[in-house]
PyMOL Python script that loads the backbone (N, CA, C, O; Angstrom):
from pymol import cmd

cmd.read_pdbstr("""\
ATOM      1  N   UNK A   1      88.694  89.719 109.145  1.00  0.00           N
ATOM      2  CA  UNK A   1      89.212  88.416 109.486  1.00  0.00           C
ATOM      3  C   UNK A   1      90.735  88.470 109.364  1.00  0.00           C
ATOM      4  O   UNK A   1      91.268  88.349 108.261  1.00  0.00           O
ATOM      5  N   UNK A   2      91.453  88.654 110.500  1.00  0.00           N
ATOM      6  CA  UNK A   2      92.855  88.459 110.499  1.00  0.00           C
ATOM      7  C   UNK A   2      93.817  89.791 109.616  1.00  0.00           C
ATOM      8  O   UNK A   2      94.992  89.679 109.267  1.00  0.00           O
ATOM      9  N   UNK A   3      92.691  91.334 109.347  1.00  0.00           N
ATOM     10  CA  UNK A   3      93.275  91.819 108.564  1.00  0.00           C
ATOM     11  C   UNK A   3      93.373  91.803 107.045  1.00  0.00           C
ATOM     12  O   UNK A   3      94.066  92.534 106.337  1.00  0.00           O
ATOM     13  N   UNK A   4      92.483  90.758 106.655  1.00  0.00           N
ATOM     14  CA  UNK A   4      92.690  90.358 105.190  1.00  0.00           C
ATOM     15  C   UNK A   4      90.799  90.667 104.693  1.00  0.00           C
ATOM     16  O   UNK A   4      89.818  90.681 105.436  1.00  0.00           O
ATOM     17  N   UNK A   5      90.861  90.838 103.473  1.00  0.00           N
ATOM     18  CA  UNK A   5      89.752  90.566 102.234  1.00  0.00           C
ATOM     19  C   UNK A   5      89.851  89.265 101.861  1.00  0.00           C
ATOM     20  O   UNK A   5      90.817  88.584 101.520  1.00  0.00           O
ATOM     21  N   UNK A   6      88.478  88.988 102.002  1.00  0.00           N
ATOM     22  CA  UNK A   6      88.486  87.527 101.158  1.00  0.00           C
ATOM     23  C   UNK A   6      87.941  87.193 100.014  1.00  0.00           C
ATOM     24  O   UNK A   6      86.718  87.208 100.153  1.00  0.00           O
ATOM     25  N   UNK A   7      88.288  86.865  98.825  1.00  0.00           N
ATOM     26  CA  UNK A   7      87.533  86.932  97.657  1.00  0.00           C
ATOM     27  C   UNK A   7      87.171  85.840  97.446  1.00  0.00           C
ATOM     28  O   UNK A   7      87.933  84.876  97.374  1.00  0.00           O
ATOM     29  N   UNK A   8      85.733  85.789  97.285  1.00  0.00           N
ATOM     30  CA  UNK A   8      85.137  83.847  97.027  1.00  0.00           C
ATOM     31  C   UNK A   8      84.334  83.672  95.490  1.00  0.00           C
ATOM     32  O   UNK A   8      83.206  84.048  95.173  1.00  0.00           O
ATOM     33  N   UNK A   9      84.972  83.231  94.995  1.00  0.00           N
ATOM     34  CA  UNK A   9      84.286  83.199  93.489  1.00  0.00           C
ATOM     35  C   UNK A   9      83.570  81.320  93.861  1.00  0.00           C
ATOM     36  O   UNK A   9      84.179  80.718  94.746  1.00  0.00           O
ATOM     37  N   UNK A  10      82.601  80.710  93.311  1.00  0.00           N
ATOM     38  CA  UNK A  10      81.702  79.745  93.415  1.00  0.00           C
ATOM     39  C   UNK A  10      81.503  79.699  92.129  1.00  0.00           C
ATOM     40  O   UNK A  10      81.273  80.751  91.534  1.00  0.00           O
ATOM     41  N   UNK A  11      81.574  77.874  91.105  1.00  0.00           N
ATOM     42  CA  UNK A  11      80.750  78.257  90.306  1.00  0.00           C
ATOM     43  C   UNK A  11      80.305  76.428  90.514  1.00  0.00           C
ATOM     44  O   UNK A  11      81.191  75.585  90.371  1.00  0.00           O
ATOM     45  N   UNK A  12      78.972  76.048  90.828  1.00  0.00           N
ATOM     46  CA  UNK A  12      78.845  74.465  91.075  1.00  0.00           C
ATOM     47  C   UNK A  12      79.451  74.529  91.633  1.00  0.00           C
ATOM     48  O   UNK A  12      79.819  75.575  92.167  1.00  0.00           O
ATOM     49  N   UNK A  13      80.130  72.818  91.917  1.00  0.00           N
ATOM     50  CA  UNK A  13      80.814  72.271  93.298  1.00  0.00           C
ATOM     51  C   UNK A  13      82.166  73.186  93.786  1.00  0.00           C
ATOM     52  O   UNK A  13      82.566  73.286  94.945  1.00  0.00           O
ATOM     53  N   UNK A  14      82.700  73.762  92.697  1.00  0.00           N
ATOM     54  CA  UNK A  14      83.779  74.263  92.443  1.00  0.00           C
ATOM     55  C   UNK A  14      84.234  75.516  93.225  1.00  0.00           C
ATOM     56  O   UNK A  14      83.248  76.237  93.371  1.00  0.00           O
ATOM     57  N   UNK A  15      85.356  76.071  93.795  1.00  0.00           N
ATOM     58  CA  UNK A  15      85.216  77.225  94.379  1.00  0.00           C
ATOM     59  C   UNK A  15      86.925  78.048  94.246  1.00  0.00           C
ATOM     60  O   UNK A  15      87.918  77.439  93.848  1.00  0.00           O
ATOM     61  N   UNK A  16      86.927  79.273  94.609  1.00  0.00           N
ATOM     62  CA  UNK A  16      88.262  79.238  94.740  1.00  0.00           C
ATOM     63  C   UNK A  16      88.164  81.094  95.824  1.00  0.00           C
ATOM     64  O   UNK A  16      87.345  82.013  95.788  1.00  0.00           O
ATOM     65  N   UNK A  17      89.166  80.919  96.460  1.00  0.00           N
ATOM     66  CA  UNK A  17      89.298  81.642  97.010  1.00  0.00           C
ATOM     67  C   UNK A  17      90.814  82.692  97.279  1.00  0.00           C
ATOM     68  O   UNK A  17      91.970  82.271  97.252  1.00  0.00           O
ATOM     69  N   UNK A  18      90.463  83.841  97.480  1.00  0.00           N
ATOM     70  CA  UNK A  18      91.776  84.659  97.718  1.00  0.00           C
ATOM     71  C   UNK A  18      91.633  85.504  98.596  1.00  0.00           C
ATOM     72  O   UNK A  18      90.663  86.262  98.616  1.00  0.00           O
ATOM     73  N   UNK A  19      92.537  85.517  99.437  1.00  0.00           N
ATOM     74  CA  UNK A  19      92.904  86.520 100.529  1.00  0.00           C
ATOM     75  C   UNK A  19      93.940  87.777 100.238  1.00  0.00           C
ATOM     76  O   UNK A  19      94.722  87.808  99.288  1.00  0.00           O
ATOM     77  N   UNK A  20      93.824  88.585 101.024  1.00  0.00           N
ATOM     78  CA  UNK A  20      94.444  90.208 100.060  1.00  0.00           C
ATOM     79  C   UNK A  20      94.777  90.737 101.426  1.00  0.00           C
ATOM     80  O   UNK A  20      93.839  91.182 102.088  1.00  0.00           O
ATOM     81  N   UNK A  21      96.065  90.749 101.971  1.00  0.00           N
ATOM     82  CA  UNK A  21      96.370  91.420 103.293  1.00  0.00           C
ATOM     83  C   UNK A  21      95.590  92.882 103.251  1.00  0.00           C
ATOM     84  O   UNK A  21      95.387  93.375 102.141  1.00  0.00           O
ATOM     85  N   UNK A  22      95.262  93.402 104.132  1.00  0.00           N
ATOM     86  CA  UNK A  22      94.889  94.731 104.101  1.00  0.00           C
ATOM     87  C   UNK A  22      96.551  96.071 104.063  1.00  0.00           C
ATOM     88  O   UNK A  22      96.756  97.276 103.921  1.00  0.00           O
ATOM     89  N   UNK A  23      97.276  94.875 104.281  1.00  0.00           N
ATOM     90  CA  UNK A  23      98.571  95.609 104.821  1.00  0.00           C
ATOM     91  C   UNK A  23      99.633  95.471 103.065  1.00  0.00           C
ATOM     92  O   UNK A  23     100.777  95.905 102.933  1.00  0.00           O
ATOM     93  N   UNK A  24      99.052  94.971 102.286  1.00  0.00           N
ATOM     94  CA  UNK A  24      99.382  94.608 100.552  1.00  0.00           C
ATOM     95  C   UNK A  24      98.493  96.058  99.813  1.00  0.00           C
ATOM     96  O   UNK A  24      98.847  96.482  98.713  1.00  0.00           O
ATOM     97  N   UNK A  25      97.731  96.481 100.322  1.00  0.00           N
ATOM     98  CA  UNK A  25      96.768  97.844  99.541  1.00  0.00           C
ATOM     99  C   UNK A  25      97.177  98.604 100.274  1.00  0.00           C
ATOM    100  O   UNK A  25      97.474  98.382 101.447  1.00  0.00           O
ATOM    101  N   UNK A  26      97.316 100.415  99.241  1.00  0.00           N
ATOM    102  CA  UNK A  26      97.386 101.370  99.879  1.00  0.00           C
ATOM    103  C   UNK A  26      96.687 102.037 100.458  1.00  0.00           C
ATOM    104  O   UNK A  26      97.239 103.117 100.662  1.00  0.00           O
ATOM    105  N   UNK A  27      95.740 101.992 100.853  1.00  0.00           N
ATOM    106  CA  UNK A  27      94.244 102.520 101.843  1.00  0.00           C
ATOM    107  C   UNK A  27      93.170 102.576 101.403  1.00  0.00           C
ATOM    108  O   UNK A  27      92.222 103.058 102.022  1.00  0.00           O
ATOM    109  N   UNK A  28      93.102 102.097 100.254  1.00  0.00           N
ATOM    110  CA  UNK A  28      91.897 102.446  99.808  1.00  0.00           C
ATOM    111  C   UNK A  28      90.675 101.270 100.043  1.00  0.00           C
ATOM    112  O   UNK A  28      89.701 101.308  99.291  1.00  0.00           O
ATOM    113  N   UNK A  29      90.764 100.131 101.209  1.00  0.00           N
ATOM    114  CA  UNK A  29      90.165  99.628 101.407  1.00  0.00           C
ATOM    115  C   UNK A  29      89.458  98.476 100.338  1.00  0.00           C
ATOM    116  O   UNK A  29      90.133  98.099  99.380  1.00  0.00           O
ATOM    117  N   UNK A  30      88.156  97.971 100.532  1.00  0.00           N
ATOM    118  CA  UNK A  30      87.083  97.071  99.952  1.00  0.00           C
ATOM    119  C   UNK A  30      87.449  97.845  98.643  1.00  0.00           C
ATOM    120  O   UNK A  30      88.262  97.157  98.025  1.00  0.00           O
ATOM    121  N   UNK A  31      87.107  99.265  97.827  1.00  0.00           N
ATOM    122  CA  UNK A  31      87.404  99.704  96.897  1.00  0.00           C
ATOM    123  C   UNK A  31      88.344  99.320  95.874  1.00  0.00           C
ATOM    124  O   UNK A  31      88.361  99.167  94.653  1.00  0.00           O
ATOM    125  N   UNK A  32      89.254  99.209  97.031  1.00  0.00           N
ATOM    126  CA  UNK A  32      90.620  99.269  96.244  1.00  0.00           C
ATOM    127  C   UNK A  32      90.747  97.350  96.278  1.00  0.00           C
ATOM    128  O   UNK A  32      91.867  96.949  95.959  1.00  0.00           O
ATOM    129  N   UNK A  33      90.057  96.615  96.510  1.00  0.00           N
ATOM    130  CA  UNK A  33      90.019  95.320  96.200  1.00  0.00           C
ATOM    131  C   UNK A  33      88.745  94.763  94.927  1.00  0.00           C
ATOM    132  O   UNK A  33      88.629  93.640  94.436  1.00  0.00           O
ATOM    133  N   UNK A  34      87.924  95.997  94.665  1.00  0.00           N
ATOM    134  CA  UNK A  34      87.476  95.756  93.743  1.00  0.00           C
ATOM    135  C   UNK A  34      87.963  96.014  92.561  1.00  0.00           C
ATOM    136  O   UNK A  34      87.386  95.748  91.506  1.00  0.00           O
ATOM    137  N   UNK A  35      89.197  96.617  92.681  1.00  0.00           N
ATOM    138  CA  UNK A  35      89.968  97.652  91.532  1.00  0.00           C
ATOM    139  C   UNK A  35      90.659  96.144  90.989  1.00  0.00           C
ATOM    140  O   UNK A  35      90.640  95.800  89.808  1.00  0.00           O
ATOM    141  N   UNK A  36      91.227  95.386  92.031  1.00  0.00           N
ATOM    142  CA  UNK A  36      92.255  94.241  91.704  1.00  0.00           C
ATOM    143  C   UNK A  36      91.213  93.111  91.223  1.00  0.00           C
ATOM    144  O   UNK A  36      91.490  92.045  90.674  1.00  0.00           O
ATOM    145  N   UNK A  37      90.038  93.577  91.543  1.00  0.00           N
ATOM    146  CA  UNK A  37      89.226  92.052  90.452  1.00  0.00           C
ATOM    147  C   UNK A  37      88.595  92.871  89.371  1.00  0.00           C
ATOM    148  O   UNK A  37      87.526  93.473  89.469  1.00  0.00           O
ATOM    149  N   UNK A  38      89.214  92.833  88.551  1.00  0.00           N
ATOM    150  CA  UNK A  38      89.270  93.362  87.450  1.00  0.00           C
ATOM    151  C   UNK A  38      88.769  92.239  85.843  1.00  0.00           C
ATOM    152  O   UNK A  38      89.153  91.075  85.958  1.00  0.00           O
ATOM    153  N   UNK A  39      88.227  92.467  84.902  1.00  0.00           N
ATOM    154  CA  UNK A  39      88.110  91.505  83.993  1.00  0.00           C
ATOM    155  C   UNK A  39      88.857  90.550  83.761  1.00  0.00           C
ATOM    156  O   UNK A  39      88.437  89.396  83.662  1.00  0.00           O
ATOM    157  N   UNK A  40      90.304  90.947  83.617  1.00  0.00           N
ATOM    158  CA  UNK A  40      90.963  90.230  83.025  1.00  0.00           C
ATOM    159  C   UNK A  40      91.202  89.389  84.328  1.00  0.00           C
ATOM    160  O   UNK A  40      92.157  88.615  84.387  1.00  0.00           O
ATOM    161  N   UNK A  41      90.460  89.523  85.210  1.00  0.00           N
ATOM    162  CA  UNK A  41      91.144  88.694  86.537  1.00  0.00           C
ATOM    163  C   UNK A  41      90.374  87.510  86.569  1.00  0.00           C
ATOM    164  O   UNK A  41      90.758  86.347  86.700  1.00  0.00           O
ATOM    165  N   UNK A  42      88.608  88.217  86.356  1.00  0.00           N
ATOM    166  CA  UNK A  42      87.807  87.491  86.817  1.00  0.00           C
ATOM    167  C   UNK A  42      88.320  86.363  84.901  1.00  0.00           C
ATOM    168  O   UNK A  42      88.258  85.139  84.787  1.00  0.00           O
ATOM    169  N   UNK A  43      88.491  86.760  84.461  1.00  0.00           N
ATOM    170  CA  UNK A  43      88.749  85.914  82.997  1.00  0.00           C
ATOM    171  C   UNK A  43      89.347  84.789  83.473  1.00  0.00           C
ATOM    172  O   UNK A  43      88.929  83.646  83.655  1.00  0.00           O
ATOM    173  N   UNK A  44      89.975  85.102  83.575  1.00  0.00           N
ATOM    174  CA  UNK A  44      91.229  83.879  84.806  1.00  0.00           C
ATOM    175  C   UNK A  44      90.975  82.938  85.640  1.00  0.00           C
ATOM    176  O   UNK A  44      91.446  81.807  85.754  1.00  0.00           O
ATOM    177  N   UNK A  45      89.684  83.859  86.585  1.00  0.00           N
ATOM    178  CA  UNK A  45      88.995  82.881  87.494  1.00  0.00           C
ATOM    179  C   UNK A  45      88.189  81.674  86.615  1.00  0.00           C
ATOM    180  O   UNK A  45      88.150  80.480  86.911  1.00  0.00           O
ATOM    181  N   UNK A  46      87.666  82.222  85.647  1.00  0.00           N
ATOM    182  CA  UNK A  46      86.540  81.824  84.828  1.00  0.00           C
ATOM    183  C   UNK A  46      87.501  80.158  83.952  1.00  0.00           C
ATOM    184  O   UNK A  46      87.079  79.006  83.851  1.00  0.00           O
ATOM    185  N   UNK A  47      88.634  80.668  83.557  1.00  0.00           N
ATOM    186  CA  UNK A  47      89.409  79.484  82.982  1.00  0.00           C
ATOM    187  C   UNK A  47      89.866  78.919  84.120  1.00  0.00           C
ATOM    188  O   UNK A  47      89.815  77.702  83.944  1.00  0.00           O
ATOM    189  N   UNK A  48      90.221  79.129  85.031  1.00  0.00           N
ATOM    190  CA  UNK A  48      90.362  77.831  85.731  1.00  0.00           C
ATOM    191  C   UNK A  48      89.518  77.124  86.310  1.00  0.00           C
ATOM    192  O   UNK A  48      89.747  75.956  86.622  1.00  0.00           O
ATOM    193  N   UNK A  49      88.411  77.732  86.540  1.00  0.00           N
ATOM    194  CA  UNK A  49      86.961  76.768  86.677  1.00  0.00           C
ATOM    195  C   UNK A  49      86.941  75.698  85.816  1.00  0.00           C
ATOM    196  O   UNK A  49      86.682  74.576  86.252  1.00  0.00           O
ATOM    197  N   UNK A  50      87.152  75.867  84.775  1.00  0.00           N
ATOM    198  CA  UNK A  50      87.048  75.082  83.397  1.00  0.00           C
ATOM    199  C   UNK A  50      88.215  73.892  83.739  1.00  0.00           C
ATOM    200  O   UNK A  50      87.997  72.680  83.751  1.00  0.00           O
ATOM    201  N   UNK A  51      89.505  74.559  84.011  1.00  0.00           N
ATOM    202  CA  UNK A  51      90.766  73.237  84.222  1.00  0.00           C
ATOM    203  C   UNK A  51      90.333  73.096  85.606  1.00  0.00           C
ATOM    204  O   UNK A  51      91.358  73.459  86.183  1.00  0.00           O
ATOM    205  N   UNK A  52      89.308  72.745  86.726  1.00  0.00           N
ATOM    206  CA  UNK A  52      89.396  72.572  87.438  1.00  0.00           C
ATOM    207  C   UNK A  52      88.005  71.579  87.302  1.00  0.00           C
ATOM    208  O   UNK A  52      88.038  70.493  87.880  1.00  0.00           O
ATOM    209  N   UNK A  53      87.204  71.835  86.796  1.00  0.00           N
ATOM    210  CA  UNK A  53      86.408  70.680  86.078  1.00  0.00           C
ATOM    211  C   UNK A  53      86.782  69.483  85.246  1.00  0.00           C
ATOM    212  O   UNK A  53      86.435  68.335  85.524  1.00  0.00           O
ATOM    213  N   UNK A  54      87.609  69.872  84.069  1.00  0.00           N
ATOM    214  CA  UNK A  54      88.378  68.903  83.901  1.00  0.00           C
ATOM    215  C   UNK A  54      89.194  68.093  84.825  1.00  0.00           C
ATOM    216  O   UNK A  54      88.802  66.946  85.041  1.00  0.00           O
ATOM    217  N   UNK A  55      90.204  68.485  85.370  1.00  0.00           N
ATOM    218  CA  UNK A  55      91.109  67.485  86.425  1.00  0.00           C
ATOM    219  C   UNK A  55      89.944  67.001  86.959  1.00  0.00           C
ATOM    220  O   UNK A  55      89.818  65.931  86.362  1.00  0.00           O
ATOM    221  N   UNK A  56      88.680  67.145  87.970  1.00  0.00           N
ATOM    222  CA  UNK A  56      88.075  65.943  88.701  1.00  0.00           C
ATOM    223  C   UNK A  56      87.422  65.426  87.495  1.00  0.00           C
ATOM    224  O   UNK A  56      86.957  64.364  87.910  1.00  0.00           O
ATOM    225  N   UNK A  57      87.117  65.514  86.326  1.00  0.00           N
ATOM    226  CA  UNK A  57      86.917  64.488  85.331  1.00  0.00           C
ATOM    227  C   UNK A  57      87.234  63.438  85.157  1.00  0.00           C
ATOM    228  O   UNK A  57      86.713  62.350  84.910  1.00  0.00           O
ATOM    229  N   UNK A  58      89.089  64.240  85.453  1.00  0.00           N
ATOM    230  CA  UNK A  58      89.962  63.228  84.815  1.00  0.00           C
ATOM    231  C   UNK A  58      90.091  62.005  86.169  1.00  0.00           C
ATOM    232  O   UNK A  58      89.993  60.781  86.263  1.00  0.00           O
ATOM    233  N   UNK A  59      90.289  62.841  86.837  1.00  0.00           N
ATOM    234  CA  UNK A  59      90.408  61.784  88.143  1.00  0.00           C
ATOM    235  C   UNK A  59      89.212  60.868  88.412  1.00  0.00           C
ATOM    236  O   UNK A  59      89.461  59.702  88.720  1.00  0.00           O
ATOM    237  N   UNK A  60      87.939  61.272  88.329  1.00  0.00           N
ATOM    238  CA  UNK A  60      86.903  60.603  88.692  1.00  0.00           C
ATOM    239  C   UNK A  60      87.131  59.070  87.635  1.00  0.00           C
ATOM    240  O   UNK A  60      87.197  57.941  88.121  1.00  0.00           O
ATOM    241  N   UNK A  61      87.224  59.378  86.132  1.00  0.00           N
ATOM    242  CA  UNK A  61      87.613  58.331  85.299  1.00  0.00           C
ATOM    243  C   UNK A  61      88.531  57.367  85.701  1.00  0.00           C
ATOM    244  O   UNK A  61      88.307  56.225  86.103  1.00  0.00           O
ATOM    245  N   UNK A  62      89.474  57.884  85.565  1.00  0.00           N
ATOM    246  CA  UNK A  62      90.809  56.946  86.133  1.00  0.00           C
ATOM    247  C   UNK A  62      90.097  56.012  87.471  1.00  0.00           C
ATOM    248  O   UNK A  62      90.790  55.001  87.588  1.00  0.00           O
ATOM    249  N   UNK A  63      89.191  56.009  88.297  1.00  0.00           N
ATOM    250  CA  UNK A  63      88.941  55.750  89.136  1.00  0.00           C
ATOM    251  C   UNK A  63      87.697  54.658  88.830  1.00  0.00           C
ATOM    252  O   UNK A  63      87.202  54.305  89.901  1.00  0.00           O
ATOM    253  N   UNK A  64      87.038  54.010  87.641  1.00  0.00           N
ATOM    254  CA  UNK A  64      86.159  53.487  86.767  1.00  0.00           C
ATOM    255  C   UNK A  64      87.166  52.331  86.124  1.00  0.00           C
ATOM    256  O   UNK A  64      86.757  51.579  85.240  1.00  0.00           O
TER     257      UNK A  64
END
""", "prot")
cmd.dss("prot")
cmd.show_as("cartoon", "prot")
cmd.util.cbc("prot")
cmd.orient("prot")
């Protein structure tokens, strides 16, 4: 798609996504995009799920 990897993490309503030029890696392809989701990445993904649950919390309230 356009040259790029797309990374789709889902958790519930919630989603987030990243694109990875193919032309940003040195050849090593799909491989070499599994190299960059790495623990400490997916850790990351994992906390902002969390602040991303909160904010529509917060918003849904405010809205009550």
């Amino acid at each position: 798609m356009n040259q790029k990897f797309i990374v789709k993490f889902e958790q519930g309503p919630y989603e987030q996504s990243y694109k990875i030029s193919e032309l940003d890696l040195t050849g090593g392809g799909v491989n070499e995009v599994f190299q960059i989701i790495d623990e400490a990445f997916i850790n990351t993904v994992v906390e902002r799920f969390k602040l991303m649950r909160t904010d529509f919390i917060n918003a849904y309230q405010r809205q009550q």
